[in-house]
C-alpha positions in Angstrom: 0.0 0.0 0.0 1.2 3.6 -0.9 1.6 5.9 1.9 0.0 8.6 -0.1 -3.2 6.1 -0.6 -3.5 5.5 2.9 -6.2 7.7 5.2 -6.4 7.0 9.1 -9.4 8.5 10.4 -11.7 8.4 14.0 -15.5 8.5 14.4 -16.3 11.1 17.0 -20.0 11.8 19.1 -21.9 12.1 21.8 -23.3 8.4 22.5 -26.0 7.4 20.5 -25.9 10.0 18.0 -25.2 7.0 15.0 -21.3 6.3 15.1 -21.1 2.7 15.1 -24.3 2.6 12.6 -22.9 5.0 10.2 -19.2 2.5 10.5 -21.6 -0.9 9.6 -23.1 1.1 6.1 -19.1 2.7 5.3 -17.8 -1.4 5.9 -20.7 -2.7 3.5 -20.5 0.3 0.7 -17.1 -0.6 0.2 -17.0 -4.0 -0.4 -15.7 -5.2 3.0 -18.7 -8.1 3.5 -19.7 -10.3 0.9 -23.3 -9.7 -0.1 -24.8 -13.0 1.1 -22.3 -12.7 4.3 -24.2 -12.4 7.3 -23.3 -9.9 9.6 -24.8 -8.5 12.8 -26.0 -5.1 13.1 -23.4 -2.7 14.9 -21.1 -5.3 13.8 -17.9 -2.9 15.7 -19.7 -2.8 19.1 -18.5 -6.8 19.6 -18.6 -6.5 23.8 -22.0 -8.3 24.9 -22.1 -5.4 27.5 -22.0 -2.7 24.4 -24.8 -4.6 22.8 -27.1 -5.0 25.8 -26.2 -0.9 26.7 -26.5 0.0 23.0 -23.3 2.6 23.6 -19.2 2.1 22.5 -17.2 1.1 25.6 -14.0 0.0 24.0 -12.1 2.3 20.9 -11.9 -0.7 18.1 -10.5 -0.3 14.4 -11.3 -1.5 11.3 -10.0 -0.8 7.6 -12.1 -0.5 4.0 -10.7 -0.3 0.8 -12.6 3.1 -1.3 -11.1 2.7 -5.0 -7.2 2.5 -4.8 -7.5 3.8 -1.1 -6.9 2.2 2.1 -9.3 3.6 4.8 -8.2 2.9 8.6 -11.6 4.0 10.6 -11.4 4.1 14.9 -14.5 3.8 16.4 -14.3 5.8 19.6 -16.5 5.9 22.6 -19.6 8.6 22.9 -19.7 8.8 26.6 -17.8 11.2 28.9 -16.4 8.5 31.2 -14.8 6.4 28.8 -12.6 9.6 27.9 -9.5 7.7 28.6 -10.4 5.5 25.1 -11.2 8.9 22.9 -7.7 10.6 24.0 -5.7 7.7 23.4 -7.3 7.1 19.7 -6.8 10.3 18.5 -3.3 9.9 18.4 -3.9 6.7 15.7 -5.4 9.1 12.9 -4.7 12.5 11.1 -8.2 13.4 11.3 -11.5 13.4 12.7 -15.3 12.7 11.0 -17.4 14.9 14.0 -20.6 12.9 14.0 -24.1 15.2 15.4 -27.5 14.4 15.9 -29.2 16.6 13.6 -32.4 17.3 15.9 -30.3 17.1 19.3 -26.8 19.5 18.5 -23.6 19.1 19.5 -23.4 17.5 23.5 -20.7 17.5 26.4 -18.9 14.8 24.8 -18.8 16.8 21.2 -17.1 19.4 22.9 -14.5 17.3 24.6 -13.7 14.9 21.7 -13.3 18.3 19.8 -11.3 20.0 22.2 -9.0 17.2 22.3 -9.1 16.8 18.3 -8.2 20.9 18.1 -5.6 20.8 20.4 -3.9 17.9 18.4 -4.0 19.6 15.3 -6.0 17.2 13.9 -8.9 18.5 10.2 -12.5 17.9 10.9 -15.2 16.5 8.7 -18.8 17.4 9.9 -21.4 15.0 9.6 -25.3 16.2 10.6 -26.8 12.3 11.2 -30.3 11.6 11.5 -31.8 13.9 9.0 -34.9 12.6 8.5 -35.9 12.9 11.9 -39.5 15.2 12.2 -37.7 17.8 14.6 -34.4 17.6 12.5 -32.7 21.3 12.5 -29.7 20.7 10.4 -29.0 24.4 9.8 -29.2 25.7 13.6 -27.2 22.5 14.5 -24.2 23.8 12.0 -24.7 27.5 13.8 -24.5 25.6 17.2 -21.3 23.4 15.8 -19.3 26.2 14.5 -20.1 28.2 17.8 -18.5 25.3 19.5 -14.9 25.6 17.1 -15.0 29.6 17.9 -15.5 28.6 22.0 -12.8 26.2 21.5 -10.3 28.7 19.8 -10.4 26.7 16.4 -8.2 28.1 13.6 -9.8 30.1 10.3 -8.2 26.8 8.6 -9.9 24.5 11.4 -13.3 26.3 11.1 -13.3 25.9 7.5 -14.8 22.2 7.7 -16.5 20.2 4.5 -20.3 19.4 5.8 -22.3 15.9 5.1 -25.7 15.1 5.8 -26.6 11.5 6.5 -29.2 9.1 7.2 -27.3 6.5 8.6 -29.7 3.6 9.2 -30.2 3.5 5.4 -26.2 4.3 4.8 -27.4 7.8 2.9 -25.6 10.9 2.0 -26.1 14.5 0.9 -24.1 17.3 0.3 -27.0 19.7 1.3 -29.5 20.3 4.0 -32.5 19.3 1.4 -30.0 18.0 -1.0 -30.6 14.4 -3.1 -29.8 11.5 -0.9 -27.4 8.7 -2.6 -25.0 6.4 -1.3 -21.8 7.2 0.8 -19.7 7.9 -2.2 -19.8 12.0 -1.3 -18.6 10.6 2.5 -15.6 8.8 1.1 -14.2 11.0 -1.0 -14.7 14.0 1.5 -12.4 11.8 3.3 -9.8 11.5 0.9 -9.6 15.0 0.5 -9.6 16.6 3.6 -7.4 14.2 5.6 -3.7 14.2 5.1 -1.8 11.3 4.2 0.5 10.2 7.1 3.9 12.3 7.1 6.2 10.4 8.8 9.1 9.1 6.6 9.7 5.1 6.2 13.7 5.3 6.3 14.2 7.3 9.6 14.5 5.4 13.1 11.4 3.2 13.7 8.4 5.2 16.2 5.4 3.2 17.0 3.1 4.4 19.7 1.5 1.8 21.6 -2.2 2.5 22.3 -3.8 -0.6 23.4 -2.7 -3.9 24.8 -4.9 -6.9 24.1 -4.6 -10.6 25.5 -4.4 -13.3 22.8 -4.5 -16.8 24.3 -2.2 -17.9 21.4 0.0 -15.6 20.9 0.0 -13.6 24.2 -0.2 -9.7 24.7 -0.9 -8.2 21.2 0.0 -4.5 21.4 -2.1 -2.1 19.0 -0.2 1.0 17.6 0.4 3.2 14.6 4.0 3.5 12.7 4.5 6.8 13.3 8.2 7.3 11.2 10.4 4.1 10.1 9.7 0.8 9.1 8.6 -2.4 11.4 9.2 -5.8 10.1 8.5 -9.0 11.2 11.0 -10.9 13.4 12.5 -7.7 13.9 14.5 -6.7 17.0 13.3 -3.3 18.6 13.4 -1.7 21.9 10.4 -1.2 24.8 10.7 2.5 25.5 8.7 2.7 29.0 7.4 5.5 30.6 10.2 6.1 33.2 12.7 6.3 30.2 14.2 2.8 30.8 14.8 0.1 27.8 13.5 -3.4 27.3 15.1 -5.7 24.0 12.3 -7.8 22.4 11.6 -9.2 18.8 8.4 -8.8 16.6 7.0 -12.3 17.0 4.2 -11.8 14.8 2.9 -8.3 12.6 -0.8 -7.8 11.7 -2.5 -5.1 9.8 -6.0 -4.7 9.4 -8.1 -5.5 6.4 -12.5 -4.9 7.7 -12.6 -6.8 10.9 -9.7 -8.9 10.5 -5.9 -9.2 11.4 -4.1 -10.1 8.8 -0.9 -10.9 8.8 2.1 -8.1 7.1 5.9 -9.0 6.7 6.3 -5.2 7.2 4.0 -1.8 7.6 5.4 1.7 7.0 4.4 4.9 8.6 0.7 5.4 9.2 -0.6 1.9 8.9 -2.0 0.5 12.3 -0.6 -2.4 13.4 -0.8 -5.6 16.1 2.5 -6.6 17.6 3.0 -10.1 19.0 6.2 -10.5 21.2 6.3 -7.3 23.5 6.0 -8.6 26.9 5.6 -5.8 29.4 4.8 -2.8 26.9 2.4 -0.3 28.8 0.0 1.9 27.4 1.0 5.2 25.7 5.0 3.9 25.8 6.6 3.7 22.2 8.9 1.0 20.4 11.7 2.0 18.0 15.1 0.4 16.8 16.9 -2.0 19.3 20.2 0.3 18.5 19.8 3.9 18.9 16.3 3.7 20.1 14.1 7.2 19.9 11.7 7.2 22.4 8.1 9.0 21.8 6.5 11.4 24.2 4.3 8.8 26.8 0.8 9.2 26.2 -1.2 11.2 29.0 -5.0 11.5 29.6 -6.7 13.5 32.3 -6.9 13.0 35.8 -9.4 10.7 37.0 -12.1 12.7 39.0 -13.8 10.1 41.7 -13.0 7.2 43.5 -14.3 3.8 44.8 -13.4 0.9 47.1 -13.2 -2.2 46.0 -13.1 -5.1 49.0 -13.0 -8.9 49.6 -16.4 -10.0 50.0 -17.0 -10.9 53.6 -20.3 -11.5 53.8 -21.8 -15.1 55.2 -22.9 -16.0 51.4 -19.4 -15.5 49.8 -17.6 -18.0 48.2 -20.9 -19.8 47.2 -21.1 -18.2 43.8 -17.7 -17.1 42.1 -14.4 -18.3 41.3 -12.1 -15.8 42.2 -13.1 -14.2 45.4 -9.3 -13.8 47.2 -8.1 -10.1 48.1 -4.7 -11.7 45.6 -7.2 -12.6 42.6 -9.3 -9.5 43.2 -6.0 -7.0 43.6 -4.1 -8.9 40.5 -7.0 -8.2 38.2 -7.6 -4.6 39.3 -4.2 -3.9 38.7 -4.3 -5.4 35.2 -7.2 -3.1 34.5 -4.8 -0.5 35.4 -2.7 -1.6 32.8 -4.5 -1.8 30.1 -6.8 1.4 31.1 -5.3 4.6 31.5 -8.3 6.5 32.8 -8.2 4.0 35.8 -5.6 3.8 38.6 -5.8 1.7 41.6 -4.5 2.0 44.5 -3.4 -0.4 47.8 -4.8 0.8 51.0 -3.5 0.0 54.9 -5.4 -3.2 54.6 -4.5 -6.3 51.8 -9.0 -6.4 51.5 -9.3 -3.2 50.5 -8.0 -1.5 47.1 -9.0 2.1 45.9 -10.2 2.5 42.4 -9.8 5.9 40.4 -11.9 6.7 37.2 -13.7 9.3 35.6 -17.5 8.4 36.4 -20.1 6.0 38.2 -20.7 4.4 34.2 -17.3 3.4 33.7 -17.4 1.9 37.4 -20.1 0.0 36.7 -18.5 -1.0 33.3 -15.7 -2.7 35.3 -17.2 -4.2 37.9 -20.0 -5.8 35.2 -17.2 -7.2 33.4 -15.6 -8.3 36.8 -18.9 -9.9 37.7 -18.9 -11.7 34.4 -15.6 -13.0 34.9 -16.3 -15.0 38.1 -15.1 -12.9 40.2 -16.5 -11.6 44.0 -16.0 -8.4 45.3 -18.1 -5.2 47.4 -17.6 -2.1 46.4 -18.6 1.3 48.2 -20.3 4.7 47.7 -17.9 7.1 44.8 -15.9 9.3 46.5 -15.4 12.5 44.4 -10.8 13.2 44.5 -10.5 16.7 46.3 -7.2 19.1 45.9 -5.8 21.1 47.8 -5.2 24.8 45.8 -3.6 27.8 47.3 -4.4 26.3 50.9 -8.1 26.2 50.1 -10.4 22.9 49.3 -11.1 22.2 45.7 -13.2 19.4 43.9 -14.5 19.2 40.5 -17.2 20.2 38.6 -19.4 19.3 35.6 -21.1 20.6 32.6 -24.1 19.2 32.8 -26.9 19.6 29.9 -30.1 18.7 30.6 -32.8 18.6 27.7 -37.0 18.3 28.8 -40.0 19.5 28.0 -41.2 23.0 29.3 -43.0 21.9 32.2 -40.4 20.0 34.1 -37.8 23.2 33.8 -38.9 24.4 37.4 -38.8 20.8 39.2 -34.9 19.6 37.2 -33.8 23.6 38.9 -34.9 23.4 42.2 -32.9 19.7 42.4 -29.9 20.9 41.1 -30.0 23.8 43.3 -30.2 21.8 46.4 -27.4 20.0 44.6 -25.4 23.5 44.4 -26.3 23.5 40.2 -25.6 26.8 38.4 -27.2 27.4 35.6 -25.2 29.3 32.8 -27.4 29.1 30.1 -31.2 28.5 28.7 -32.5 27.9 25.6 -36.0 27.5 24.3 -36.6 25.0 21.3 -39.4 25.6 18.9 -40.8 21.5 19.8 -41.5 22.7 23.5 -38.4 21.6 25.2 -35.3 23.5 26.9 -32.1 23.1 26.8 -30.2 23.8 30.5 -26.9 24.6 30.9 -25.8 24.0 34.4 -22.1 23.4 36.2 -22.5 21.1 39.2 -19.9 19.8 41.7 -19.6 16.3 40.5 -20.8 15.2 44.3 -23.8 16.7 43.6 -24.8 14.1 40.4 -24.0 11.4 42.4 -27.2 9.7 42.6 -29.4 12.2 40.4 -29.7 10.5 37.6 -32.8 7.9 39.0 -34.4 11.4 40.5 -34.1 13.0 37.2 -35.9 10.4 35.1 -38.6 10.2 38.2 -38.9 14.2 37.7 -39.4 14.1 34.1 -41.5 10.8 33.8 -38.3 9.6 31.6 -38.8 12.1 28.9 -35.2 14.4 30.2 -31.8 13.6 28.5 -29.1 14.2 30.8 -24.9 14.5 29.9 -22.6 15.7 31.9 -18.3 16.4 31.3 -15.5 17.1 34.1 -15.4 20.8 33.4 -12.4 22.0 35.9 -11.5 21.8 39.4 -13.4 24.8 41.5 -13.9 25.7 45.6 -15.6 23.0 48.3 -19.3 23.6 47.8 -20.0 23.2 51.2 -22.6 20.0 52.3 -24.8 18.0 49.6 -27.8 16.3 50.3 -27.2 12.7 49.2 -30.1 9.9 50.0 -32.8 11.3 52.2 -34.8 8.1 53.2 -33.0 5.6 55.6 -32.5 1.8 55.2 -34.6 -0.9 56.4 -32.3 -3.6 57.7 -32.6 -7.4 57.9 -32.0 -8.3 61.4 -31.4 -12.2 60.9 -30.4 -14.8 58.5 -33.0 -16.8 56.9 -35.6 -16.8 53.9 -38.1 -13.8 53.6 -41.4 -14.5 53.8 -44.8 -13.2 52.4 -46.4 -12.9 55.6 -43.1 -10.8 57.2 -43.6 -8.4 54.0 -47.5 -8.2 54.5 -46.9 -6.7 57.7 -44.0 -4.8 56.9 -45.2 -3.2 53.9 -46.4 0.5 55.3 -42.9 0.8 56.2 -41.2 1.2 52.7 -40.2 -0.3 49.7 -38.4 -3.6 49.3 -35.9 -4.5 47.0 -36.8 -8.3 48.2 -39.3 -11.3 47.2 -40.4 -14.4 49.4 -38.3 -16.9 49.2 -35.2 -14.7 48.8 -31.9 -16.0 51.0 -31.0 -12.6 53.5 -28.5 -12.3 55.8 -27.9 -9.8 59.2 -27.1 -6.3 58.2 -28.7 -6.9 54.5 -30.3 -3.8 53.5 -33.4 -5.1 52.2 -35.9 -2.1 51.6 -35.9 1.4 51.8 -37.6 3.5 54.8 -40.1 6.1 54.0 -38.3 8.0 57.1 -34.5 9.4 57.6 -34.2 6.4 60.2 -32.5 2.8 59.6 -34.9 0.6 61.3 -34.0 -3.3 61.6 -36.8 -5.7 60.8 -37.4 -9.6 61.3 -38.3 -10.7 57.3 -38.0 -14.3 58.1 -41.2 -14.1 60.5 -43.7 -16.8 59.9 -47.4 -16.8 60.3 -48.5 -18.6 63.6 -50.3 -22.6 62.5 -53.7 -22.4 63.4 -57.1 -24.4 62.6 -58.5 -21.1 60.8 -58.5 -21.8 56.9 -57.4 -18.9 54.6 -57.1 -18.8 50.4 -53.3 -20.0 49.6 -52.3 -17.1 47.4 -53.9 -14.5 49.3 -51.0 -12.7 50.9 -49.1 -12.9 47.8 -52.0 -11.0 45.8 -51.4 -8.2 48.3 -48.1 -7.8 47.9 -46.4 -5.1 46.3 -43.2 -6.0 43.8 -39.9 -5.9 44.8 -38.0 -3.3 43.4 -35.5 -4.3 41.1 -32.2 -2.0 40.7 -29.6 -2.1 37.8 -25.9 -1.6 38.9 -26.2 1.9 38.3 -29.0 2.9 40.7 -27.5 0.8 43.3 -24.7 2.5 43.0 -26.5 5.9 43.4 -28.4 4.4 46.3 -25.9 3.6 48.6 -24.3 6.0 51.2 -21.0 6.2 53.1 -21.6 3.5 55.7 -22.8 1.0 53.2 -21.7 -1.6 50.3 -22.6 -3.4 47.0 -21.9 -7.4 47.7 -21.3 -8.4 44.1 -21.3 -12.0 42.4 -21.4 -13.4 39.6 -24.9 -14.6 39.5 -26.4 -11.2 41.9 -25.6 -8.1 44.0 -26.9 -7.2 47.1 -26.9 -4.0 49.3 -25.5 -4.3 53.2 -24.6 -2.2 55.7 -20.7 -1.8 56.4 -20.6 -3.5 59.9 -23.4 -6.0 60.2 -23.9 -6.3 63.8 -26.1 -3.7 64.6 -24.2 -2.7 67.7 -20.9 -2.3 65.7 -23.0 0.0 63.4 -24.3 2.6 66.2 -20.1 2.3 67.6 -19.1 3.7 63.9 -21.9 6.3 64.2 -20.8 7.1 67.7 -17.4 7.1 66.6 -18.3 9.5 63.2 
């Protein structure tokens, strides 16, 4: 392949704006899939947990052949916590295709994709998706977008952006608002025009920075990069540049490019081909390899800080064990740390005690990403309530804040402002759209969305769209109200029973069913009042000679509520923990014996 016919590009958007769609109609346009091959839809989101959340977790790549052309597309991520996968992609490609909603305008995570993209230097194509929705408002979305490019400090040349209009579903294009739709043809040639062929030069001293590092049970870590400058070739000896400027020898033991969805194997790639490297035990993430003599080590990669934290702990609990493989504070640190690894936005942390380990990462979703994953795995853990990462600037307490964008119909605007002003909200901007909604601009200490999200869809009867970004870091906001109702507490071990519930019932909402296994200091329901209250839910009713209808109590009873990992991880509060297994989770107080739990209150 000639360098000049070669084009490495990334797909950038807010989630669910059309990304991995628009990828599956560029992959069959081309030629990639055979016409009676069958292929799943959003073939490039190939995590189960992607296809059951419908959103990109993991940055993948794929490559499509346009004419004499050689097309390397990254997928990225849309959401804000998986920021860590967007920063490190960018550095793959020469350019970015900006992907917006048509109806909905450019989101938090436009602007920090974008941001990112600008500051790298990197052309833009803009592509207005979903055209043919009713409340599509392609030319007030373009105003919005280049408002965004002025707000970021974009260039006159950066500004100056080609414009598509798509229909993605149906793998349609336009070159005008209300122009004729065809196929993608305008799409790939826009590409070919606007982004650079790579620059780098194949007969200097071999660059390749190291993006990802995937497990192969064959032929061990396989380290994605691009050739940056130079020449690798198979069976090759280079050097492991690491991040604290030491040197490692190792050989090429195998050298993939990518053709569609494939690796397929290359004796050598030049600069700007994207490449798999078999053979380089103990390359990190954002480190470089270059010549084994006279190495030239690239700049490490950074990303941002991570902006909350989370325990992660043995499960001690009287049901561990029963359920999972791996439920050792060895197995559970070994694969945190390997997350680590392999995930820049994370770091991890030992604490004074071997059962407990501190997670750092940029949000609740990519939280619950990894401990989903975890759970899937076999592996047994509790986790605690996020803890937002404070600094200490000029003396004084700081902790960070988020843009947060809420859309909803008019007549929710009052309830969503007096929640996220108890929550210390600001609003910096309102906007009314002509389909009788409003757009709200608000910055919010990142403390204070902990646990809003469930509230906001209660408020707004699920109609409100909420996103949220880590803005910057500002001054303490002073106290939050977090979770207002108390706990109601199981009080013994056993199995719950109807007629405990039936009587119980006025007292709050359970997250339990009859049958159900609890355990002494197992949250089981919430309280309608502040209070934790302990309650018997193993008592059974008293044998007597006075018949009564066999499903009676259970036709009374209301159903248990039943919380995703999310909203449990909203729910809980400081003295309280998530017991997680592979097959459920469960919510339980810190210290189980009741009397240790009023000592720890005492002691608090």
């Amino acid at each position: 392949m000639q360098q000049q016919n070669l084009r490495d590009i990334a797909i950038v958007a807010h989630v669910d704006h059309g990304k991995t769609t628009l990828v599956d109609a560029m992959l069959w346009q081309s030629g990639t899939f055979r016409d009676n091959e069958e292929v799943q839809e959003r073939v490039m989101d190939s995590m189960d947990l992607e296809r059951e959340k419908g959103i990109t977790i993991m940055a993948k790549n794929t490559a499509l052949r346009y004419e004499d052309f050689k097309i390397n597309v990254v997928d990225t991520p849309g959401h804000a916590d998986f920021g860590g996968e967007v920063e490190r992609t960018l550095r793959l490609v020469d350019g970015i295709m900006l992907l917006v909603d048509a109806a909905e305008g450019p989101l938090p995570q436009t602007r920090f994709v974008l941001q990112k993209a600008l500051e790298l230097d990197l052309p833009a194509i803009v592509v207005l998706n979903k055209i043919d929705r009713k409340d599509a408002r392609p030319d007030e979305t373009l105003d919005a977008i280049y408002d965004l490019f002025i707000d970021l400090g974009a260039t006159e040349e950066q500004i100056n952006f080609p414009v598509l209009y798509t229909v993605a579903t149906e793998g349609q294009c336009a070159t005008e608002p209300d122009g004729e739709l065809t196929d993608l043809r305008p799409l790939f040639e826009t590409i070919i025009d606007t982004v650079p062929a790579p620059s780098g030069v194949a007969d200097e001293t071999l660059q390749v920075l190291v993006t990802s590092v995937q497990r192969d049970n064959y032929l061990g870590p396989v380290a994605v990069g691009r050739v940056e400058q130079g020449t690798l070739k198979n069976r090759q000896k280079i050097s492991l540049c690491h991040r604290d400027g030491s040197f490692e020898q190792a050989e090429v033991t195998a050298l993939f490019t990518y053709e569609g969805l494939s690796r397929v194997e290359a004796e050598e790639a030049g600069p700007g081909h994207i490449v798999a490297i078999a053979g380089v035990e103990g390359i990190g993430l954002g480190e470089s390899l270059s010549t084994a003599e006279d190495p030239e080590p690239m700049e490490p990669l950074h990303v941002d800080e991570p902006t909350m934290s989370m325990e992660f702990r043995v499960n001690d609990g009287p049901f561990s064990g029963q359920e999972g493989d791996y439920v050792t504070s060895r197995q559970l640190r070994d694969r945190l740390f390997d997350e680590a690894r392999n995930n820049l936005a994370i770091r991890v942390e030992d604490t004074n005690t071997p059962e407990r380990l501190l997670v750092y990462g940029r949000g609740e979703l990519q939280m619950a990403i990894l401990i989903e994953q975890m759970r899937r795995e076999g592996y047994e853990m509790c986790v605690g309530m996020p803890q937002v990462i404070t600094k200490q600037i000029d003396g004084t307490k700081h902790e960070p804040y988020e843009r947060t964008e809420i859309d909803v119909p008019d007549e929710y605007v009052g309830v969503v402002m007096e929640r996220l002003g108890e929550r210390k909200g600001q609003v910096q901007h309102m906007e009314h759209q002509e389909s009788g909604r409003v757009r709200l601009v608000f910055e919010v200490p990142s403390r204070g969305l902990i646990g809003y999200r469930s509230k906001f869809l209660t408020d707004t009867k699920g109609t409100g769209l909420l996103t949220h970004r880590f803005e910057r870091f500002g001054e303490w906001a002073g106290e939050i109200p977090h979770r207002t109702t108390g706990a109601l507490v199981a009080d013994r071990k056993g199995k719950v029973t109807a007629y405990a519930l039936l009587n119980l019932q006025d007292r709050g909402e359970f997250f339990v069913a009859p049958g159900e296994r609890v355990y002494e200091g197992m949250i089981v329901g919430e309280n309608n009042r502040p209070q934790n209250l302990d309650v018997n839910m193993t008592k059974e009713k008293k044998l007597t000679n006075m018949r009564a209808a066999a499903g009676e109590e259970l036709e009374r009873l209301a159903p248990p509520r039943d919380m995703s990992l999310e909203e449990a991880i909203e729910f809980i509060r400081d003295d309280e923990l998530i017991e997680i297994t592979p097959e459920s989770f469960r919510l339980r107080k810190r210290h189980r014996d009741p009397k240790e739990r009023k000592r720890a209150n005492t002691a608090a």
